[in-house]
N, C-alpha and C positions, 0 to 999 in steps of 0.2 A: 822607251817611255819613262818619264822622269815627273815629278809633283812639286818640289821646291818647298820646304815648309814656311817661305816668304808668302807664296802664292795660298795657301792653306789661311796665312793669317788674313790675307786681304780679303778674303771669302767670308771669315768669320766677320771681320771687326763690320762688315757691312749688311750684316745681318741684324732684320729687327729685333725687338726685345720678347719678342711671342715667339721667337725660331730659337734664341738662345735657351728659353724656356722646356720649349721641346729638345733641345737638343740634350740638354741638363737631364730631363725625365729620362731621355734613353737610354743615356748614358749617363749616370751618376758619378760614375769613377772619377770623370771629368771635373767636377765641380770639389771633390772632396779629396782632399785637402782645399780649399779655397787657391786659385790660380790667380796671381796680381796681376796680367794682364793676355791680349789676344797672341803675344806669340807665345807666353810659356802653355796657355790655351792650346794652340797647333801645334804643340809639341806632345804636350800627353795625351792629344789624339790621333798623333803619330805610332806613340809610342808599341810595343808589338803585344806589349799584356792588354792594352788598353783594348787596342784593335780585336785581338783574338777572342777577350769576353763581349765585345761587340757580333762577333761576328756567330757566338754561341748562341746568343739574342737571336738570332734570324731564322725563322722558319723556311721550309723547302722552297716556296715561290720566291722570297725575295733573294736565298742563297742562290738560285738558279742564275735568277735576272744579273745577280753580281758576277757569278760563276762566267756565265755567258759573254757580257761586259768584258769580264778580263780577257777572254779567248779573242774577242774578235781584237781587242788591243793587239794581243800577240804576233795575229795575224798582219797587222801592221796593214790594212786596206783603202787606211784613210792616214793624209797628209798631217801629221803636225801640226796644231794655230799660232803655234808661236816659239819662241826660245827656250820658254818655262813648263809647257805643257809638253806633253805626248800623244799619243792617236788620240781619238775623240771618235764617239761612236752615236751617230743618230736615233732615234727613238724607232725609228719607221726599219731602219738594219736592223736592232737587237731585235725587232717583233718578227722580223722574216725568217730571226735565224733562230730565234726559241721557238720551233716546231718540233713533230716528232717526225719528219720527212717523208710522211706517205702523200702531200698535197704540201710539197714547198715552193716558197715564194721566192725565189732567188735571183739576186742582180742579173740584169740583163732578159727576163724574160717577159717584165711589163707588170709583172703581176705583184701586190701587195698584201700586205697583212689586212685582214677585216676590220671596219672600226673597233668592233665588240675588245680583239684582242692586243691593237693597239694600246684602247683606252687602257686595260690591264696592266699592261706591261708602265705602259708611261705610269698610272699610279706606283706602283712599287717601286722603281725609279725614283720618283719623288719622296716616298717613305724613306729609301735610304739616303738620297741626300739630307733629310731632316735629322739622322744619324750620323751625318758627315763621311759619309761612306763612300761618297762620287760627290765630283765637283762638277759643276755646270759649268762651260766655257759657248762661246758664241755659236761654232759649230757642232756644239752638242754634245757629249756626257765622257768625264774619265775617273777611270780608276787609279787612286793615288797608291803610287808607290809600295806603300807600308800596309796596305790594305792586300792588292794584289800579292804580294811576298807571304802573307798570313792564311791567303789560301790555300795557299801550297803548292807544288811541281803542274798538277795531273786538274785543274776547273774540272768542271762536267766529265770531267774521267777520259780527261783527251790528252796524250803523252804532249813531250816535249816537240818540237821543230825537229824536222831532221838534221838541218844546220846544227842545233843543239846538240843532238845526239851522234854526229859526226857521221851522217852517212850524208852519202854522193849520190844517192838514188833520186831518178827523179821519178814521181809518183803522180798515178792518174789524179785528175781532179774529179769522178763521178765516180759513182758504185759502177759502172757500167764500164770504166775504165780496167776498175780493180779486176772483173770477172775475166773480162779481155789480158790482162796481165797474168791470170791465172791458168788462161787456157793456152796462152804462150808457152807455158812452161809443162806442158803437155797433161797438166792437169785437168783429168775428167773422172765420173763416175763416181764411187764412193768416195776417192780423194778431195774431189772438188766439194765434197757433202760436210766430208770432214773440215777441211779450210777455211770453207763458208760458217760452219758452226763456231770453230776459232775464233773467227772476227768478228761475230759476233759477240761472243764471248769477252772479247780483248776492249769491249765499247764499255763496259761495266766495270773493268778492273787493265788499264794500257798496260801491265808489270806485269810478264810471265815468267814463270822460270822453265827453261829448256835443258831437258835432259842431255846428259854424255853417254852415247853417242845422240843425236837429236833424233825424233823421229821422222815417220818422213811428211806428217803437217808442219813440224817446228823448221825442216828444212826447205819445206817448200817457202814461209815466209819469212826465212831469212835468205833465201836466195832471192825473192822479189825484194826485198826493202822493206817489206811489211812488217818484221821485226828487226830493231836492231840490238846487237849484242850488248853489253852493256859490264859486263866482265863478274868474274866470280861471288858466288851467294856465301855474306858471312856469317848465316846464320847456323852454316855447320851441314845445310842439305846438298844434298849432291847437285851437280850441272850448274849451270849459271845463268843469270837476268839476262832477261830482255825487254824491250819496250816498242808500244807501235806510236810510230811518230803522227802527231798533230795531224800532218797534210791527209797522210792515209784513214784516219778517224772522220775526218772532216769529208773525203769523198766516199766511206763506206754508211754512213749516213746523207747523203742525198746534199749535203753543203750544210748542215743543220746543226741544231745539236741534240737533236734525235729524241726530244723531248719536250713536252708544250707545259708550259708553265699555267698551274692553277690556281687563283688565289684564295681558293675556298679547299679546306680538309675533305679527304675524301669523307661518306657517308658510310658511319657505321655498318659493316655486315655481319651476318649471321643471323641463327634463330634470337627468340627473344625469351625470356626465362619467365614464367607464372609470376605475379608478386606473391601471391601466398605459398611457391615453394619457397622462394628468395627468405620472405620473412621467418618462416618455418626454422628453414636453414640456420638462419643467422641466428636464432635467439637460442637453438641446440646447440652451435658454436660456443655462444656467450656462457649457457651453463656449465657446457665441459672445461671452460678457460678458468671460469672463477672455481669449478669443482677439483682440476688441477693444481691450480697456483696455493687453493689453502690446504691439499694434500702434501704440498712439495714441501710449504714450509713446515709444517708438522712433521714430516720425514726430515728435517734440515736442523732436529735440535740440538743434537750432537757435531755441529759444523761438518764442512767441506773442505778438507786440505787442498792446498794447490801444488802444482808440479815446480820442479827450481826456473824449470823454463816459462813458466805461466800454464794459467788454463788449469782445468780439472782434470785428473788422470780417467782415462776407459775403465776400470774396474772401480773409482770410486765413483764413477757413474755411476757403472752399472748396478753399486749396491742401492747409489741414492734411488735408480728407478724401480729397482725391487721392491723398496720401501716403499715407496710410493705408488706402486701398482702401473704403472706406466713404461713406456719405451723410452730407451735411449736418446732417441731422435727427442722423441717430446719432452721429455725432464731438460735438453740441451734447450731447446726454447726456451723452454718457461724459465729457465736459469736468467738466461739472455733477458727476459723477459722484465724477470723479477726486478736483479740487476741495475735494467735501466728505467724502472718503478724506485729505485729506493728501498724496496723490499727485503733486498738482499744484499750485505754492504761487509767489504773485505776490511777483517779485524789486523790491522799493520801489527801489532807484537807475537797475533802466532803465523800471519799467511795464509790464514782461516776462513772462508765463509761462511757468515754467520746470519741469522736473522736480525734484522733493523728491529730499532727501540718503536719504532712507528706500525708496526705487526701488530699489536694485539688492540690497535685503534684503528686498523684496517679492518680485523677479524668482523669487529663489531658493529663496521659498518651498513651500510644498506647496499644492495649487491650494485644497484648504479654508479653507487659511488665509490664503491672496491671497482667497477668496471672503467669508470672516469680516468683513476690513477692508473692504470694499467694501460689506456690507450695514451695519455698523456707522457707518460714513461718512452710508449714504442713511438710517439711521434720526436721526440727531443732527443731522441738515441742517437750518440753516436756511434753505430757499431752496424757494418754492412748485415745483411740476413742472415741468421743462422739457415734457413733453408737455401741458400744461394752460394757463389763463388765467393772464397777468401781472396780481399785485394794483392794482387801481384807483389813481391820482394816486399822491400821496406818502405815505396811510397805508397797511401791508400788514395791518390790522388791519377792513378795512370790505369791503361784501359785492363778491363777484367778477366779474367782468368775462365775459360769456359770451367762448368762445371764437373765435367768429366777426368778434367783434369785434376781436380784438388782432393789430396791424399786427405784418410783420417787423421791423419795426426796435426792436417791443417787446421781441424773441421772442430778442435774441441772447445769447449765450451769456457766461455770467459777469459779466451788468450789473448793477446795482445797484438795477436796478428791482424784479428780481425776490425778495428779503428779506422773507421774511415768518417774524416770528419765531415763531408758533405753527405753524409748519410738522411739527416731531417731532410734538407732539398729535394735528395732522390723521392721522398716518402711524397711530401707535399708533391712533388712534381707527377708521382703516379695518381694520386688520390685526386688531381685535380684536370688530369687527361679522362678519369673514370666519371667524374662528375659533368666532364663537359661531352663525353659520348652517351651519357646514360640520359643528357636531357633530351638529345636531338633524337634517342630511339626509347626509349625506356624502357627498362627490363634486359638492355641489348647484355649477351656477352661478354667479361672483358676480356677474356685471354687472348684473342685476337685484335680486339679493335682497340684497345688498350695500347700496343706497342705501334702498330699501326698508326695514332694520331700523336703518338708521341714521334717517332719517328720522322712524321712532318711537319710536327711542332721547334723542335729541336734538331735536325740533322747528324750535327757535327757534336751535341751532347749524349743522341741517343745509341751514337757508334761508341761511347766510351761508357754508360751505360746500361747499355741493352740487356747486358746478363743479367741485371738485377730486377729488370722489373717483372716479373713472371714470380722471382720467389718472395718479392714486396707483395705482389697479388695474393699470393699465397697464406703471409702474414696477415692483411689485412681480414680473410678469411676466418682462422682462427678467432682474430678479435670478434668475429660478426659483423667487419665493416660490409664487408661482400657473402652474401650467401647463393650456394647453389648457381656462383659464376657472377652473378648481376648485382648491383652495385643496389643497399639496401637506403632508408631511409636514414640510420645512424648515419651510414656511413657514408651520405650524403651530406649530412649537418656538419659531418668532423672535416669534408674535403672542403666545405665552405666554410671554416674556420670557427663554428658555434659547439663547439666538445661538452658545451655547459648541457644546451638544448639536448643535441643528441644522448645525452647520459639520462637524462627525465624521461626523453621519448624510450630509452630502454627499459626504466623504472617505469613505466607504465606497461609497456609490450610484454613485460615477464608476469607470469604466476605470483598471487602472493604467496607469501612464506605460508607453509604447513608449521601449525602448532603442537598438532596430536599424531601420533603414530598406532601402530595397529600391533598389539601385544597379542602371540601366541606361546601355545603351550608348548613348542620346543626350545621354548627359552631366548626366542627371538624377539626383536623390535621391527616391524617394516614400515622406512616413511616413503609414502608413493608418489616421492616430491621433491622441492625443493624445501630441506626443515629450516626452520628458524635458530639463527644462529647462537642463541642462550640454550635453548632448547637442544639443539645438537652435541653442544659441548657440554651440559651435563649428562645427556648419554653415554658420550663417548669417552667420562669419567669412572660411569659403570658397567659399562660394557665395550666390548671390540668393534672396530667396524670391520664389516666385512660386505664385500661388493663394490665396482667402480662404475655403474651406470648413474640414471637417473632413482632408481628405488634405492635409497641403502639400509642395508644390514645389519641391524645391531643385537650380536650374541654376549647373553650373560650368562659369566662362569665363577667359581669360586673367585678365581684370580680378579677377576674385574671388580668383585664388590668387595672382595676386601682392598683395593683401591681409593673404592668413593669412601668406605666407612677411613679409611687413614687421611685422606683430604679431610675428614671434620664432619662428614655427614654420618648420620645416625640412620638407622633400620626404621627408625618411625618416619624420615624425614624422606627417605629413599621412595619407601611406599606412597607416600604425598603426594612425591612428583610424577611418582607413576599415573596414580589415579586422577591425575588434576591432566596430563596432556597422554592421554589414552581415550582409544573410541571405543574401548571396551573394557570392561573389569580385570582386573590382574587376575592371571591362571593362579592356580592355587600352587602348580609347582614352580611358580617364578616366588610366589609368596614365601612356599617354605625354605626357597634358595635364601633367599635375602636373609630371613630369620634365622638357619641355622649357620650362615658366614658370621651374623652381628652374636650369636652364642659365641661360635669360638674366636671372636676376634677380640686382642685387647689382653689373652691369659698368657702371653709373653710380647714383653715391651720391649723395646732398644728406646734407650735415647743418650743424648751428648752431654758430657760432662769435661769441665775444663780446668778441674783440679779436684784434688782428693786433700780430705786434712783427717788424721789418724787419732790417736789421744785413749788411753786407759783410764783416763780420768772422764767417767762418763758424766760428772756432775759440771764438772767445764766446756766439754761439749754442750751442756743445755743452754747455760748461760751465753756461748757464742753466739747457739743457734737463737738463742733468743733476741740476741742484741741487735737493736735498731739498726743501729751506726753499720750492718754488715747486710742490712737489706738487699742493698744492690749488688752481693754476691750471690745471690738465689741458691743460700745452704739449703741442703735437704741431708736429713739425716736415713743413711741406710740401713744400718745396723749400731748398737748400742755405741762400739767406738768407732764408727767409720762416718764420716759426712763429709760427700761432695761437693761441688761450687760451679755457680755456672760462667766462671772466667776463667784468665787461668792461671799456674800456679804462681807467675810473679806480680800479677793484680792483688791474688788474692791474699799472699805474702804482704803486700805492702798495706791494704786493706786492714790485716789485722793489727800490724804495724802500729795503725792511724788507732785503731780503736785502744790498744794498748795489752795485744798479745802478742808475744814473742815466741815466733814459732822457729823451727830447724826447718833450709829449705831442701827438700830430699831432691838434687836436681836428677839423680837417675833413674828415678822412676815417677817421676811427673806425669801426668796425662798431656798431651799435645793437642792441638785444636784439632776437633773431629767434625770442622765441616766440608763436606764430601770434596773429593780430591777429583772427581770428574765431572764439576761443574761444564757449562757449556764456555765458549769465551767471551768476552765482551764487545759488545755490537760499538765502532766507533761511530758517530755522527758525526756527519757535514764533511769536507774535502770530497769530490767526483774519483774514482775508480780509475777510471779511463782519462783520455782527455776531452777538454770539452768541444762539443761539433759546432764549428760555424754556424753564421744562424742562417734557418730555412729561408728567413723574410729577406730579401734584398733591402736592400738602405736607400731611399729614397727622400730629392730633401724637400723641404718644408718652403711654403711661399714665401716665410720669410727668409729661409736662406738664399732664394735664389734670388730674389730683390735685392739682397745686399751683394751678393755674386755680382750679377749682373751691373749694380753700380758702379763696382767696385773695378769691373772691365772699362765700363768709359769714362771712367779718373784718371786712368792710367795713360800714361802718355804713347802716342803709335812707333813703332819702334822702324827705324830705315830697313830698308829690302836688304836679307841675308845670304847665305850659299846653304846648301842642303844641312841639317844639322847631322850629327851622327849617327843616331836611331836611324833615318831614313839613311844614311849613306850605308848601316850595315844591311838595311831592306834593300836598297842596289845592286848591295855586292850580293847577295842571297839570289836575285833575281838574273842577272849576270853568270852565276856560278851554274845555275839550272840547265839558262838555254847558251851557254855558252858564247858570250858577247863582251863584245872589247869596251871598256871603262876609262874612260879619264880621272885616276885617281892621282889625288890633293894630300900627301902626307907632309910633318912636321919632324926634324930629327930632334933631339936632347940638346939641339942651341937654339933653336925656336924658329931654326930657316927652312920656309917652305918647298918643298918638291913636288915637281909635278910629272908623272907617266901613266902611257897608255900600255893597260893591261889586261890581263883575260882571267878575270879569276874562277878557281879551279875549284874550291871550297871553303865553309868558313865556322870556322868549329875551335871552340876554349879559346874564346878571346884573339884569335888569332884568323887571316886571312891567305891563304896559299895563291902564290899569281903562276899566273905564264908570261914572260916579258917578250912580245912576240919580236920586238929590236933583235936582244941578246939571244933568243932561243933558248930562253934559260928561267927555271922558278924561283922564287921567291917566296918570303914568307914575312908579313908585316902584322904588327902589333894593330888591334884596331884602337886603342886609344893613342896609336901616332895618326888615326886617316883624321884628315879635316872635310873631309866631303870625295863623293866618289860621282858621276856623272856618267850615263851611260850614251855609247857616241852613235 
């Protein structure tokens, strides 16, 4: 089976201006960079990136229909139409043969497919050709080339030919065969239970691995031909592959392919969740996200070292969740969290995390809109789930890592292992599977039907996937997008792309802020709420907090008030605020706390001084201290001959200098600048942490670019009929190399003179092709930028 990308371009260039159109939408890739004409067109929708995010595009009915498509090609059932084509498969065949074989329609027995599932198939059919997916020729539908090679060895999970696979067996064509082939082999009883379950089994996954010595199911179908050996497993497991070939698949499914293709998603199952637990749910989510994240960075003022390797080390965890009142698990979130909010941003001169300059304008916000920036953060993130699997080695782009597998020390927080830049995509792609099951049932579950409709939305994305979307569910949870399992009203607005809406609708849904709290006589505060955030943080100036639920705790002690009274607040002023957001009158022993801390606060001072100037001449020190010209030193006199400065000593040296005193500089007992040496460090703004993640939206173009596109195709002059290009000559050999089939390859040596042999290639891997030259008996190994086209005979 062969496609010519001559024959590709003559398909296009004759296509109307409303098919190029579609064809554009489906496939964007195609159009951008702009293509000057219809064969460099058929060539990057040859191409195998092209093809393969095409083929990620296709949900389970239409990958079937392709799936299928290609099997019966393989099958080779039908004649060739021409020189340039290969099998070709009728619409009325592929609807007979996508059944699941309990009432098959199979050649020679008169009977056909229904209209209802005719008409099905043949749509999807035509959906992929509007994707260029299958070419239409006279006697009916093929799969090109580079299409077929992209779907891999194993369609609808049916092995190789047994030609392919080098066995000699010849094999029943019905189930009814196979069972007869079984009980040849004196196979009965619980053997035959087991054998039958085998093959069954072998329908879902052709590639087993047969233990050394085999048992005696693995020897029974390697002695019929039902499996073939296929030689040593490199993955390091003991015994070696095998595979059940095509024919055998094909007759233990009834001639079928053992599966009816549906164009419609299956229908949400399970219970359906209350809305008012959902909403309950979610808005207690919401509290405890926002009552964490402004716990965590109050715990974070003193920064977060990082490890030489990246990430946060396990004990400075663990003291930040100490501090914070919270679990390890949860502080590595909200880290995560924070993070990718902006919240929290790594200081380059110490390795440091530290709190963003943007913190204390978060603080003050209103909670929807502290809750806005935090869902906006976890949707834009590039960083796979902290509740989920770390992507495999160093690409974050290859299939996932079950969970069970990934050590702690993969697992920490803010390492760089964790960057996977299709991370936004994964999110949108869950949040918008949840949106589209929660309409058709409302209330429904998603832990189930969630993966479920992704699964047959996607196929071939949700096997690369799949790990993540259960701990995305999860995440979203936390936010309050999903409560108590079922997908909420926010977190319906955020799956349909209004984050604005949704954050109001939670700004409404929440509690207003508590202004007053309830003052008792053990010296406590209790707010039975959510307090108001001016409110809270002058509390928690003069008193502790203590408690992590929804009431919190605020205990005053010496220590705490004489805090507020060092920040600038006075005993008259403290009492004020009491009384002004209090449901009850201050206890008389919070009273006399306050009163007797502001008594003894103040009768021993510290403060900073940043030069000393000395002098026995007490009537010269007046005059300095008096002088204008030294204002901006802020003398103060301590004693008769001693007066400090608030610079330091070589300001204040030069200072006097200027005014016209000449002092001796005493440089070894100077005073040094005394402002505190354990500052926090400095938050840098702007530059991303991490790197930045692809974007979630696919690119899609504009009317006017596809009118100029489309012009811009029939300006171009039609180009004369080619021989296969290279892309598809390496799809050939890939296809060749599988089922094991003889080639008429076209290479060029280093003086530009062409060669031409028939080959059998063997594999094709780093740039390179391995043949069998069945003339010589002998291999080969050819550069593929020497093949000029390869032709399968």
């Amino acid at each position: 089976m062969r496609m010519r990308a001559a024959t590709l371009t003559d398909h296009l260039s004759g296509w109307p201006d409303h098919r190029l159109e579609r064809l554009f939408s489906l496939r964007p890739d195609l159009c951008h960079p702009p293509v000057p004409d219809f064969a460099a067109l058929a060539a990057r929708a040859s191409t195998q990136m092209s093809v393969l995010r095409a083929l990620d595009g296709l949900d389970c009915a239409h990958l079937d229909v392709l799936e299928g498509m290609a099997v019966l090609a393989v099958l080779g059932q039908l004649s060739p139409t021409g020189p340039d084509a290969g099998p070709t498969v009728s619409l009325s065949r592929l609807a007979s043969f996508l059944t699941d074989g309990t009432a098959p329609s199979l050649p020679g027995t008169g009977r056909g497919p229904d209209e209802a599932h005719l008409a099905a198939v043949g749509a999807l059919v035509h959906d992929l050709a509007e994707a260029a997916l299958v070419v239409e020729h006279a006697t009916g539908w093929q799969v090109p080339v580079p299409v077929a090679a992209a779907l891999g060895p194993h369609p609808l999970s049916f092995g190789r030919t047994a030609a392919a696979l080098g066995s000699e067996f010849v094999l029943p064509a019905d189930r009814e065969g196979v069972l007869s082939l079984l009980g040849g082999e004196a196979v009965q009883g619980e053997l035959l239970a087991r054998a039958t379950a085998a093959l069954d089994a072998l329908q879902s996954s052709p590639v087993a691995r047969v233990p050394e010595p085999p048992g005696p199911v693995h020897e029974v179908l390697l002695r019929t031909g039902l499996l073939v050996p296929l030689g040593a497993d490199r993955s390091g497991s003991e015994g070696t592959l095998a595979e059940h070939p095509l024919e055998a698949g094909l007759a233990w499914r009834h001639g079928t392919a053992g599966r009816t293709v549906h164009p419609e998603p299956p229908a949400p199952s399970g219970r359906a969740v209350s809305p008012a637990l959902s909403r309950n749910a979610a808005l207690a989510a919401v509290g405890d996200l926002l009552r964490g994240a402004a716990g965590l960075l109050e715990a974070l003022g003193g920064g977060l070292p990082t490890l030489r390797s990246g990430g946060v080390g396990v004990r400075d965890l663990k003291r930040l969740a100490d501090a914070a009142g919270g679990t390890p698990e949860d502080v590595s979130w909200l880290l995560e969290l924070l993070a990718s909010a902006g919240l929290v941003v790594l200081d380059p001169d110490t390795s440091t995390w530290v709190r963003a300059a943007t913190v204390p304008a978060w603080r003050r916000s209103e909670r929807q809109v502290q809750w806005e920036a935090l869902v906006a953060g976890w949707l834009s993130s590039g960083r796979s789930p902290m509740l989920g699997p770390v992507p495999p080695g160093t690409s974050c782009l290859g299939p996932a890592t079950p969970p069970t597998a990934v050590g702690t020390a993969s697992r920490r927080a803010l390492a760089p292992d964790r960057n996977r830049p299709d991370a936004p995509r994964l999110r949108v792609a869950v949040l918008e599977a949840a949106l589209e099951v929660s309409d058709e049932q409302p209330g429904t579950r998603l832990d189930e039907s969630v993966p479920d409709r992704q699964r047959w939305r996607g196929p071939r994305q949700h096997a690369r996937s799949a790990a993540f979307t259960l701990p995305l569910l999860a995440e979203a949870d936390r936010l309050g997008l999903v409560g108590a399992g079922a997908l909420t009203a926010a977190g319906a607005l955020v799956a349909a792309g209004r984050l604005d809406e949704a954050a109001a609708a939670v700004g409404t849904a929440l509690p207003a802020p508590l202004t007053r709290v309830r003052l008792q006589g053990d010296l406590t505060a209790v707010a039975p709420g959510y307090l108001d955030p001016d409110v809270s943080g002058q509390l928690a100036t003069m008193a502790e907090v203590e408690g992590d639920g929804a009431a919190r705790v605020y205990r005053f002690s010496d220590a705490s008030l004489h805090r507020a009274l060092e920040a600038g607040s006075t005993a008259e002023e403290l009492e004020a605020f009491l009384e002004d957001h209090s449901e009850d009158t201050i206890p008389q022993s919070l009273r006399y706390l306050i009163r007797d801390v502001a008594r003894r606060h103040g009768t021993l001072s510290v403060g900073a001084a940043g030069a000393w100037l000395r002098s026995d001449d007490e009537e010269l020190l007046d005059v300095i201290v008096a002088d204008p010209a030294l204002a901006a030193a802020r003398l103060e006199r301590l004693a008769p001959t001693v007066v400090v400065a608030g610079v330091g000593p070589a300001d204040l040296h030069r200072m006097l200098a200027d005014a016209g005193h000449r002092a001796a500089y005493a440089r070894n007992g100077a005073l040094h600048d005394a402002s505190p040496s354990g500052s926090p460090p400095r938050a840098h703004a702007g530059g991303g942490t991490f790197p930045e993640p692809v974007r979630a939206v696919r690119w899609s173009p504009s009317e006017e670019e596809l009118a100029a596109q489309i012009a811009r195709l029939r300006s171009a002059p039609q180009p004369a009929p080619s021989g296969a290009g290279t892309e598809e000559a390496v799809a050939v050999l890939h296809q060749a190399a599988r089922q094991r089939t003889e080639v008429d390859l076209v290479t060029v040596d280093q003086r530009g003179q062409r060669q031409s042999r028939r080959v059998v290639p063997l594999a094709v891997a780093g740039g390179r092709v391995r043949c069998l030259v069945p003339d010589r008996e002998a291999e080969t190994v050819v550069p593929l930028h020497r093949i000029v086209s390869a032709t399968t005979v």
